[in-house]
N, C-alpha and C positions, 0 to 999 in steps of 0.2 A: 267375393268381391264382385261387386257388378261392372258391367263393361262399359266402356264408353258409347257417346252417341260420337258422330262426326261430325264436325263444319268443314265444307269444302272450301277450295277457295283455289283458282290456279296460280301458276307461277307466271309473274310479269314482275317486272323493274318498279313497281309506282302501284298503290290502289289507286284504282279508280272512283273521283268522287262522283255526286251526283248532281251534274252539269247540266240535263237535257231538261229542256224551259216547255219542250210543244205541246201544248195541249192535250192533241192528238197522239200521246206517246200510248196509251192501250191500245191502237191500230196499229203499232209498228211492231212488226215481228219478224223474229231468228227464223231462215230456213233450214230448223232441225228437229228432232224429234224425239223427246227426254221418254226415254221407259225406263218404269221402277217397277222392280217386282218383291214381290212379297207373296210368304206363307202360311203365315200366323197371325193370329186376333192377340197373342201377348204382345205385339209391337203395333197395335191400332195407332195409339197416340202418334208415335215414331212416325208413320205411314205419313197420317194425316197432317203433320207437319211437315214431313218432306215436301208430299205434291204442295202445301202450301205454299212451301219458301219457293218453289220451281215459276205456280202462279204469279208471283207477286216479282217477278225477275225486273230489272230495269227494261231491255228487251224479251220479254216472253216468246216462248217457242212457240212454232206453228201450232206439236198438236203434244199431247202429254199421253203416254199410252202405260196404264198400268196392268200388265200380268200377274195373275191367280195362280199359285201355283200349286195345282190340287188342291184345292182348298173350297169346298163351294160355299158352305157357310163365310167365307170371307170374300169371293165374288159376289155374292149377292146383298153383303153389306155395304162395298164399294158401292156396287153401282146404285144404292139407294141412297146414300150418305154424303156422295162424294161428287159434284156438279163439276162440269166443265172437263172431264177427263175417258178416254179411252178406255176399256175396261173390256180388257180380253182371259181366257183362259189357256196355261200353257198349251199346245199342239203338241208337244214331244214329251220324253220321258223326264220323270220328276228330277227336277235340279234346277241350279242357278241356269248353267248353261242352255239345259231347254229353254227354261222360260225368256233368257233374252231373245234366242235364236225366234221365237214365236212371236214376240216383239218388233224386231225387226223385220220380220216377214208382214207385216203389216203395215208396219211405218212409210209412210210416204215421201220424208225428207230427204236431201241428199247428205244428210249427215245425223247420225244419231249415236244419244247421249247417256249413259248406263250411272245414274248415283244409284246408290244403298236405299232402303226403305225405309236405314234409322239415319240419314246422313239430312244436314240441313244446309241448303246453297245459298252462300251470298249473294246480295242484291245484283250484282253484275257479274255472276258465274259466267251464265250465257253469253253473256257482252266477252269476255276477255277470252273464253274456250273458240270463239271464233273469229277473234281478232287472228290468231293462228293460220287460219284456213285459205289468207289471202295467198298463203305461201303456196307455190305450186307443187313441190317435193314433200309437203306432209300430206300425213295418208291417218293423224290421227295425233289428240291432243290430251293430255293429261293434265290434273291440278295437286295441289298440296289438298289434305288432310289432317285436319285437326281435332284432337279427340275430345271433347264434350263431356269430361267427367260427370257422376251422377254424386255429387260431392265432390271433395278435394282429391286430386292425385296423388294416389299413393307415395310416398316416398323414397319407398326402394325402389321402384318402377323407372330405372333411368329410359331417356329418349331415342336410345341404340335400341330398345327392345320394341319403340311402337308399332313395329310390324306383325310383331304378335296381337293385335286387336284392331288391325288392318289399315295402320295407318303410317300417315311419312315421320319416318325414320331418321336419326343425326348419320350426316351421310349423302345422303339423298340433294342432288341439286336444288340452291336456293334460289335461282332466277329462271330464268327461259333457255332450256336449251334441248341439244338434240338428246333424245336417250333411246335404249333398246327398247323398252316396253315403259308402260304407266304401271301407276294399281288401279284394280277393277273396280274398286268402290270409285272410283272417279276416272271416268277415263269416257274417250269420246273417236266417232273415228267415219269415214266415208261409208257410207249405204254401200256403195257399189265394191268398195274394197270388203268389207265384211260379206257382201253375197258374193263375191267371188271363193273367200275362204271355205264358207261353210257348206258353198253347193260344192265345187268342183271334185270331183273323183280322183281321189289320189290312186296312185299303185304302190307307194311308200308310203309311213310314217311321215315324210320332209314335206315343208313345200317350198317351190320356187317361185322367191319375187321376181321377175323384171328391174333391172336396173333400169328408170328411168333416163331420160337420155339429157346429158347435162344439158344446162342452157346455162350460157355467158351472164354475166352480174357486172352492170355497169357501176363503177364507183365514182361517187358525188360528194360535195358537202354542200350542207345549206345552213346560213348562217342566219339565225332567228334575229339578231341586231338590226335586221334592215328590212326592206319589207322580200317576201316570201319569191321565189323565181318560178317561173314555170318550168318543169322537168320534161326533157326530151326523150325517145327513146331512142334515137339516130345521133350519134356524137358525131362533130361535126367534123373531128379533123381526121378521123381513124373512118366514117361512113360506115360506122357498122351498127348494126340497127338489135337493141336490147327489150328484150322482154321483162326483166326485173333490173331493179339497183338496189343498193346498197349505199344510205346516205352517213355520212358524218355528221352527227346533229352539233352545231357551238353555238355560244352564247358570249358576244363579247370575245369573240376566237377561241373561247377556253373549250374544248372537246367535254359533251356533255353525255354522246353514247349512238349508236347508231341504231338505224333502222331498217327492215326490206323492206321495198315496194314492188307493184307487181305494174307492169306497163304494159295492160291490156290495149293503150291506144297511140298515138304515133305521140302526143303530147298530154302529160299531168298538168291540172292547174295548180296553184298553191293553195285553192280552198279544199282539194279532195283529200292533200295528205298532211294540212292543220291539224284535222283529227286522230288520227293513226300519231303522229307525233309526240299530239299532247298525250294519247292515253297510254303511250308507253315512257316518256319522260316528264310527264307535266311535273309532278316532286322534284325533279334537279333541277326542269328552269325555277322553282319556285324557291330552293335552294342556293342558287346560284345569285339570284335578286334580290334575297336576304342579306347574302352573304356583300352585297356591292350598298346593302341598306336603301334598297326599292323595295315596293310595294310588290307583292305577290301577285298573280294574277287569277281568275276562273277561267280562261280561256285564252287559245293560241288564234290570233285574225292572222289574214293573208298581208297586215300589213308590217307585222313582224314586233319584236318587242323593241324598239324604238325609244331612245335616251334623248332629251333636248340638250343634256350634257354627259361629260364623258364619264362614263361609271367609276366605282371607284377601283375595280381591277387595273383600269387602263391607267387610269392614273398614279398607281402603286407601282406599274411597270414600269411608267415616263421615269418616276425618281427612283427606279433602282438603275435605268440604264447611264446613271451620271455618276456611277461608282462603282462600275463590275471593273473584278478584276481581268488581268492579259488570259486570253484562254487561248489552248492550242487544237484545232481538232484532226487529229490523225486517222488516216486513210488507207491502208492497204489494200494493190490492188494487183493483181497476176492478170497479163494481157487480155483484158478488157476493155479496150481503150474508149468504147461505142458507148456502154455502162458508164464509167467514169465520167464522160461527158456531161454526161445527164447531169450526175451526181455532184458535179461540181459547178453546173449552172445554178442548183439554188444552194452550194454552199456559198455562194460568193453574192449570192443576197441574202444572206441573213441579216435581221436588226439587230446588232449588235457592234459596239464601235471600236473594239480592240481585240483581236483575235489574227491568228494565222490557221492556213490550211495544209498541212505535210502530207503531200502526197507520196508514199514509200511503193516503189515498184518493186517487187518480190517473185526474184530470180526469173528476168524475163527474157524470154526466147526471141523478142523483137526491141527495137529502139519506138516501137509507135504510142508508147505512153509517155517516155521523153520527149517527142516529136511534139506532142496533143498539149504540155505544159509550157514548150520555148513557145509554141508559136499562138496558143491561144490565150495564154497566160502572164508573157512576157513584162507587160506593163502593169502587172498586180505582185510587184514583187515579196506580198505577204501570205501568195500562193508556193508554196516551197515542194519542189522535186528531189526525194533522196532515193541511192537501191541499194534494197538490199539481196545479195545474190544467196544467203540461208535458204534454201526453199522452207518456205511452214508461215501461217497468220501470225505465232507468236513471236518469232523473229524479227520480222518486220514492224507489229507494234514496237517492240522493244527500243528496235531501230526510232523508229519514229520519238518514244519517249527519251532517250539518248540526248535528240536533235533540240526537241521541244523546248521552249521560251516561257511558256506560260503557267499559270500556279493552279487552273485547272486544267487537267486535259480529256475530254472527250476523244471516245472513239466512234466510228462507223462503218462499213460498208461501202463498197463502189456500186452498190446495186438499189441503193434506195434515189427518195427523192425528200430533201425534208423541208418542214416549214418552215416558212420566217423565221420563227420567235423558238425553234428548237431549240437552240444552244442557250439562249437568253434563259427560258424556263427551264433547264438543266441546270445552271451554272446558279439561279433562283434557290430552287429548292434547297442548294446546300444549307442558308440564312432558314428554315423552315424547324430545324433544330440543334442541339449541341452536340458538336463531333460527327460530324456527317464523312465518312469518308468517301462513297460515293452514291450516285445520282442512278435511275434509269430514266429511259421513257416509252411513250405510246409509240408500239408500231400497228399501223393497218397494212393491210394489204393492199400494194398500187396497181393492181389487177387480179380478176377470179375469171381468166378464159378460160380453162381448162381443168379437166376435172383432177389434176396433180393437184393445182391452187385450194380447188375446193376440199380435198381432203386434207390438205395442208390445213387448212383452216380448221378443219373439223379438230384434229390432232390437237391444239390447239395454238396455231400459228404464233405470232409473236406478242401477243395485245395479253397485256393481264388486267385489265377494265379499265373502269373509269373514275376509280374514285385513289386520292392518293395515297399512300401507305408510308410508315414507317415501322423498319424492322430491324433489332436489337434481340440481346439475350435477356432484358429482363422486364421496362415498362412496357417493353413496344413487341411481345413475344406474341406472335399469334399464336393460337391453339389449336394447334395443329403439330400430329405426336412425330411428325416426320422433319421439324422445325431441328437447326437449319440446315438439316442434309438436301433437302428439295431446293436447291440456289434456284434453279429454274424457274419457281414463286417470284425471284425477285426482280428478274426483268430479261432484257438479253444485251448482251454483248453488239449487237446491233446499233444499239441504240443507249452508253451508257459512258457517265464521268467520273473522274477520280479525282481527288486531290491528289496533285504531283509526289507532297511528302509521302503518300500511303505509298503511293504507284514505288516508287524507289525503297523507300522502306523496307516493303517484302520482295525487291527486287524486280518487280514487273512479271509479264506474262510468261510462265512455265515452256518452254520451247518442246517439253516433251508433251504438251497437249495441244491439241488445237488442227485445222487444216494446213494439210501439206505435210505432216508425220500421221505413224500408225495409227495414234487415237484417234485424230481426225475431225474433235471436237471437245470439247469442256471446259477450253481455257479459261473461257468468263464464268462459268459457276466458279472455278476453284481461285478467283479472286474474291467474286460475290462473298464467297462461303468464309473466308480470309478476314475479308471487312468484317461480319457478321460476329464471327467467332471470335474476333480479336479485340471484342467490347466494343469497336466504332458501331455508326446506326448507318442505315441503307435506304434510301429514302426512292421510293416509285413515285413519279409524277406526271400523268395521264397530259398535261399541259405542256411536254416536249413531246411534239409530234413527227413523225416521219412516217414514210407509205415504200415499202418493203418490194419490190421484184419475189415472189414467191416462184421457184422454180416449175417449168410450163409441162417439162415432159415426167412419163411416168418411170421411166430408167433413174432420170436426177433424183425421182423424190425418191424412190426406193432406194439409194444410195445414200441420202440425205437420212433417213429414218435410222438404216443399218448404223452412218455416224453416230447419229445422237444418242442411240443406246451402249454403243462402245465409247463416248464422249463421258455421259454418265457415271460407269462406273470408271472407267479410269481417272475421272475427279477424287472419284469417293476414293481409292487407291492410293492416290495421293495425299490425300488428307490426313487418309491413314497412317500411310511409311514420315509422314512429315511431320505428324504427333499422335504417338500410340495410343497416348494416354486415352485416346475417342472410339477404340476399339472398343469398350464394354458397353459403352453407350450406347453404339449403334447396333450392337448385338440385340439390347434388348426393341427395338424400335423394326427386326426384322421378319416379324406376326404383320404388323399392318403394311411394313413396307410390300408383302407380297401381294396382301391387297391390292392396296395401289398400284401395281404393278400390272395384276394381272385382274382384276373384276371389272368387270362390265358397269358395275357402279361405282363405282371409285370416282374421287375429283377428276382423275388422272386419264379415264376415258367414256366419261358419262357424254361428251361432246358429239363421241362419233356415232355416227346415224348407223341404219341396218344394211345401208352402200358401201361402208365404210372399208376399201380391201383388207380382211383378213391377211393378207404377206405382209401387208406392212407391220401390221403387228408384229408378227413374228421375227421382220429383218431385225427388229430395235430391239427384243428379246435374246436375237439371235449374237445382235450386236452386244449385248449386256456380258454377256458370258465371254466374251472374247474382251470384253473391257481390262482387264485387271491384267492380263496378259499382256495386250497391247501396250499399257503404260511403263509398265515391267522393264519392258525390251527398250521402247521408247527411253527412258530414261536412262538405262545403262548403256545407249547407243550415246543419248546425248553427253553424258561425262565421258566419255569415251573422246571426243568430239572435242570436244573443254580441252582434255588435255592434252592429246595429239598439238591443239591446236596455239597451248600455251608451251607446249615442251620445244614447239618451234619456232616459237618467239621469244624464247628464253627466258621464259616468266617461270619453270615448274618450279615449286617449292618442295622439295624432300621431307617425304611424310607429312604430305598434308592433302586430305581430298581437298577437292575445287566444292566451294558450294554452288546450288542447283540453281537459282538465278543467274540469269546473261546479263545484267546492266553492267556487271563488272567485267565484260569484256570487250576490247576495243570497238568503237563502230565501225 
């Protein structure tokens, strides 16, 4: 069999087309420095199409350096054959690695770029490898590879095996994100980071990076509908002065996907980060303008994408808001009363024209959350105060759902902030398709001060992207072999609605999962997983927005990680004891589950950078294994509880357990 060639290509959200009009576009050029090397005259052609495709880049590199690798009869064909290119001999011993290392001792760029001999780069390789580089925490950037068959692709040749001919792999990240390492056929990385590697004198095997030193990420949105704002790096109401942000890009308010920027200077204009915008979203605004029946466009101006009427999303919202139905959205909150404020200043602006807010106080040590509702809330009496003294989140939902008036009910958090049009695009998506039992939506992060947030983020904080999703066991099954034990895919508990009927139906939220009991965590998978499993569809929609308080110190988040892995499996534990019959299923699903678990490439932690603390790993691992235990107890604590609690109300029935749902018991 012969082997493939390669086409590079890296990872970004959108190709990039070919926009740039200047004349003068052979003067512009990357400052970086592409070496290919090569050792053989059997891969001439290969060669000579590589440096070609390199030449012919949309932005071409500074300088192109090609390495000999012992080979003289092929240096001296180079440098006779081959115009416009560097053309060195390796300096160290014979291999890949000499010869790069020889390469980049030459190279003069602050960043240089390593394809294959046989690999051929797309027109805008260079353009998208350093669209990367504005970020100040990367130290080095990777692409996809695609193999180039010399004829058809074999058939038994599945896409799990492309890493045997050195290419990306099913598996392997399909967008932009952080990883441990690239592949070397395409991979790219700082001059100064590489000569530090290769010179420095170790006395071990190891080397030690430097933890970079966080810098704060100011968050923004910028709404393409109007004309473009200029970005600050000084916020004017906190006076703290920001080196990057992080923006929310929308269209018509609909969340399109975000961006970083870097704030080298006290003010951005809107024409510097047009570009940066468009070349990593330009395919969803052009999707999104489709989708409202506009005109696509070639290009993002500073004056924004601008409607002389109101598009047709907007006007799809106008006439669904003249028929939603009563929604309730419940809140549980343990004395936070400072939190909650926040959180109830924009739940009490939402666009939507029939709803209430139940604020459920759970088991509190102070009257200052009843205080914060008589006296700032008093004249919204569709603001509702109830307590419940169970200590645990699932209690106090429960409580809440008891109370509840409305035929959806949305839950949240006393620690976010959310959008207008949250509840309205929630309570939306139901009408999206048939039997929807529940809804999630978009959470961002409402600040990255501190390096807890940032890793939080990494982990993979609360955002499962931008595009909507619907998920079921049969049209709407992703493929993915971990489908539906991973509830976590389908949104978070943060941010998520039910139809009242479902909510009651399975009784509501398990009192033996969740914060404030042993587990600590999983109540919202192991509804998720309920809906999923019980034939209803589960519908994710990026278009209910909320921005999340991500915890500031490093104690909370290691606490918080420890939860979520004793959250996890005491779901899965339950699911279990709840219906056997999933035992064999998931037996066989526990080869990849370990993967995901535990490899560095896995979905599940391809996010986290080379910073990324090691403990925290370990807490949620550590956390895993105490899972199935914790629920165990948990649960035999809570019918314990039940019935202590109905033998004293004179409700016990003789020989009859209590089943594990709380709705059926008094509020």
């Amino acid at each position: 069999m012969k082997g493939p060639r390669h086409q590079r290509r890296s990872f970004c959200n959108c190709l990039l087309t070919e926009r740039l009009e200047s004349d003068n576009l052979a003067q512009t050029f990357h400052d970086i420095s592409v070496i290919i090397c090569a050792y053989t005259e059997d891969r001439w052609n290969d060669l000579v199409a590589a440096i070609r495709s390199v030449q012919q880049q949309t932005l071409p590199p500074r300088e192109i350096i090609v390495v000999i690798d012992h080979n003289p009869g092929l240096l001296k064909r180079v440098q006779e054959c081959v115009p416009g290119v560097i053309v060195i001999e390796n300096q160290e011993a014979k291999g890949l690695s000499g010869a790069r290392n020889s390469g980049a001792a030459v190279a003069q760029q602050p960043v240089v770029a390593f394809p294959d001999d046989d690999a051929i780069a797309e027109p805008n390789w260079i353009e998208r490898l350093m669209a990367h580089y504005t970020d100040s925490i990367v130290i080095g950037v990777g692409g996809k590879i695609e193999p180039l068959w010399d004829g058809k692709r074999p058939s038994w040749f599945p896409e799990e095996f492309n890493w045997a001919v050195g290419c990306t792999y099913q598996g392997m990240p399909t967008e932009g994100t952080s990883v441990r390492n690239v592949i070397g056929a395409n991979m790219s990385m700082w001059r100064k980071a590489m000569h530090l590697i290769t010179t420095r004198k170790l006395e071990s095997s190891t080397i030690t990076c430097q933890v970079p030193e966080h810098v704060p990420v100011r968050i923004l949105e910028i709404e393409l509908g109007q004309p473009l704002p200029t970005i600050y790096a000084i916020d004017d109401q906190t006076g703290h002065c920001y080196k990057r942000a992080m923006c929310l890009v929308r269209l018509h308010s609909r969340p399109l996907g975000s961006i970083g920027l870097q704030l080298n200077k006290s003010e951005m204009s809107a024409y510097e980060y047009t570009q940066h915008t468009w070349h990593y979203l330009g395919q969803e605004i052009n999707e999104h303008l489709q989708q409202d029946g506009l005109s696509p466009v070639t290009e993002l101006s500073t004056a924004g994408l601008c409607s002389p009427v109101p598009p047709r999303c907007i006007k799809e919202r106008g006439r669904f808001l003249t028929e939603v139905p009563f929604a309730s959205v419940i809140v549980p909150t343990h004395d936070r009363p400072e939190q909650l404020e926040r959180c109830l200043r924009s739940l009490v602006s939402l666009q939507y024209p029939h709803y209430e807010v139940i604020v459920v106080d759970n088991a509190p040590t102070t009257d200052a959350t009843a205080v914060l509702i008589q006296q700032a809330y008093r004249d919204m009496p569709w603001v509702r105060y109830i307590r419940e003294d169970r200590p645990g989140a699932s209690w106090a939902r429960n409580r809440g759902i008891a109370a509840a008036k409305g035929e959806i009910l949305t839950f949240t958090d006393d620690d976010v902030v959310v959008d207008t049009y949250w509840l309205l695009e929630l309570v939306r998506a139901f009408s999206v398709a048939e039997d929807v039992a529940c809804v999630t939506g978009l959470v961002m992060p409402l600040e990255l001060e501190t390096p807890a947030q940032v890793w939080f983020e990494e982990y993979g904080g609360f955002s499962k992207g931008f595009t909507r999703r619907i998920f079921d066991m049969t049209d709407h099954h992703p493929k993915t072999p971990l489908h539906p034990y991973t509830a976590g895919q389908f949104g978070s508990g943060v941010s998520a609605a039910f139809t009242a009927a479902f909510l009651r139906g399975v009784g509501g939220f398990d009192p033996a999962l969740g914060p404030g009991d042993r587990t600590q965590a999983g109540e919202d998978l192991a509804l998720f997983f309920q809906a999923v499993i019980g034939g209803h569809k589960l519908v994710y929609t990026p278009d209910a927005l909320l921005y999340h308080l991500h915890r500031r110190d490093e104690a909370s988040l290691h606490r918080q990680m420890y939860n979520y892995g004793v959250g996890l499996t005491a779901y899965l534990t339950k699911s279990l004891l709840d219906n056997p019959r999933l035992l064999l299923n998931l037996i066989t699903k526990v080869p990849y589950g370990l993967y995901f678990t535990l490899s560095a490439r896995s979905p599940k932690n391809r996010k986290k950078s080379m910073h990324y603390p090691k403990e925290l790993t370990r807490l949620e691992l550590k956390g895993m294994v105490y899972g199935p235990f914790a629920y165990i107890r948990s649960r035999w604590a809570t019918r314990n509880a039940r019935k202590a609690r109905r033998k004293s109300a004179g409700q016990e029935r003789v020989g009859q357990t209590p089943p594990l749902p709380l709705l059926d018991e008094e509020a």
